[in-house]
C-alpha positions in Angstrom: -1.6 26.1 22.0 -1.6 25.7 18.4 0.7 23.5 16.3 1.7 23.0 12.5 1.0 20.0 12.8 -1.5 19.0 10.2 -2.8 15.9 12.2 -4.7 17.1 15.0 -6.2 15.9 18.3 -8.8 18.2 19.5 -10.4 18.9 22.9 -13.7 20.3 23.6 -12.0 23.4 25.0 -10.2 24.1 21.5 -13.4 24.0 19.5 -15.7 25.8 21.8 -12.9 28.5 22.4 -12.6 28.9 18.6 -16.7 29.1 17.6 -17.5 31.0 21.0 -14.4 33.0 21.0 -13.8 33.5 17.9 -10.8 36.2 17.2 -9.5 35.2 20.8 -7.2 32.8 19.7 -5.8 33.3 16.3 -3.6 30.0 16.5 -6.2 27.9 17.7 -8.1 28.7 14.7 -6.0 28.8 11.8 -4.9 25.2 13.5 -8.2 24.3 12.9 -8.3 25.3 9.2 -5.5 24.3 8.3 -5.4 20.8 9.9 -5.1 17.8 6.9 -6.7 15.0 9.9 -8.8 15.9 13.0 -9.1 13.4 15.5 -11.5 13.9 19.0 -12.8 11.8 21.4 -16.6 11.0 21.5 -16.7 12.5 24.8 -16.1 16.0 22.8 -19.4 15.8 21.3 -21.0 15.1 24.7 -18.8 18.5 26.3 -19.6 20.5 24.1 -23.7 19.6 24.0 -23.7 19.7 27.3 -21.4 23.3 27.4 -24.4 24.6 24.9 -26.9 23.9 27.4 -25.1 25.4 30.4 -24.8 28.8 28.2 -28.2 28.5 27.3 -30.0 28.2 30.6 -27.8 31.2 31.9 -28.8 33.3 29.2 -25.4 34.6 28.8 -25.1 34.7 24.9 -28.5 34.9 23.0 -30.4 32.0 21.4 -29.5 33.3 17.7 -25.8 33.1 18.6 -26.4 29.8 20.3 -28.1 28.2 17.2 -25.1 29.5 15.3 -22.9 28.0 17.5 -24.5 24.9 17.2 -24.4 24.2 13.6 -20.7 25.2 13.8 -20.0 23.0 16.3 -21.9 20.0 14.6 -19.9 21.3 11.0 -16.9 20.9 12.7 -17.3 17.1 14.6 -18.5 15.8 10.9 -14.6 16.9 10.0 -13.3 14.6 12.5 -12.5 10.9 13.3 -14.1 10.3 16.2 -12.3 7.8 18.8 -15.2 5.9 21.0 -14.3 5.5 24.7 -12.9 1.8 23.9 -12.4 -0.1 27.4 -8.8 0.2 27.0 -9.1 4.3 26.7 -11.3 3.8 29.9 -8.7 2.0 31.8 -5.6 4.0 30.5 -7.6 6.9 31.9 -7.4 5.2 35.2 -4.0 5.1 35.5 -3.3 8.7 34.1 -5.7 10.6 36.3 -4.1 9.6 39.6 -1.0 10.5 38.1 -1.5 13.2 36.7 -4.3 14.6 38.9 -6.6 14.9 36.4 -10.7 15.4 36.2 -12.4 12.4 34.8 -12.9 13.9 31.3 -9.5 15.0 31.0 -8.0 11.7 31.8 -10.4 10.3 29.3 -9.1 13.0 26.3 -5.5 12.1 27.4 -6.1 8.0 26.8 -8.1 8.7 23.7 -5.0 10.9 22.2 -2.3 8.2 23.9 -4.3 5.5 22.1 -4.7 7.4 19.0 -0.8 8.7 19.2 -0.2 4.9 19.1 -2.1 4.4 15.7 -0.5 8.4 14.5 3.1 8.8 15.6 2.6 12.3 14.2 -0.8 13.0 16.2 -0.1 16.5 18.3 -2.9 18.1 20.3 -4.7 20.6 20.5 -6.7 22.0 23.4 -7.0 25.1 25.2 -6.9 23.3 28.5 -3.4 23.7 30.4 -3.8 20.8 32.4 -4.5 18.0 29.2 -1.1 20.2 27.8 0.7 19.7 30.9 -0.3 16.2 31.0 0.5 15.0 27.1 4.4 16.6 27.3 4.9 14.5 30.2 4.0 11.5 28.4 
């Protein structure tokens, strides 16, 4: 799951795991910290808004922890460079979801780190996701 690697691409499933989690996964965190570039995919943002708002209309974790959360989360995407979804990431995501049997957002973090890759020879991921790993050590 983690790397020491200190240029990162990270999921949605990485950073929520580590702020939501915290303590569960060691190596996902200090891969975090220690990390000298952080790459994501716009689409991160978006997950992990929308993965707020899911928790918070169950009511599983209280508001306090929520707002916590938040800020964290926000702190953390200001660290990155954020990749938009370019219409070549869109259409490489069309050709690796079939293939790989991916969901529409995980074919969409795949492009973005294949497209960012392409720009970082030294780009590793990061996720928490088996299916994105799988996925990238095929590639």
């Amino acid at each position: 799951m983690a790397t020491s690697e200190h240029v990162l691409y990270v999921d949605t499933s990485a950073v929520l795991r580590a702020v939501l989690e915290s303590g569960a996964s060691p190596d996902v965190e200090r891969a975090l910290r220690e990390a000298k570039v952080l790459i994501t995919s716009h689409l991160s943002l978006v997950e992990s808004q929308r993965a707020v708002f899911r928790l918070r209309r169950e009511g599983s974790i209280s508001e306090l922890r929520l707002a916590d959360a938040e800020r964290e989360i926000g702190s953390f995407w200001s660290r990155c460079d954020i990749f938009e979804l370019s219409p070549g990431v869109c259409e490489l995501a069309g050709q690796v979801a079939p293939t790989f049997r991916l969901r529409t957002q995980d074919a969409l973090h795949v492009a973005t780190f294949v497209v960012a890759r392409r720009r970082m020879p030294s780009l590793a991921l990061l996720t928490a996701d088996e299916r994105l790993r799988a996925a990238i050590g095929v590639l």
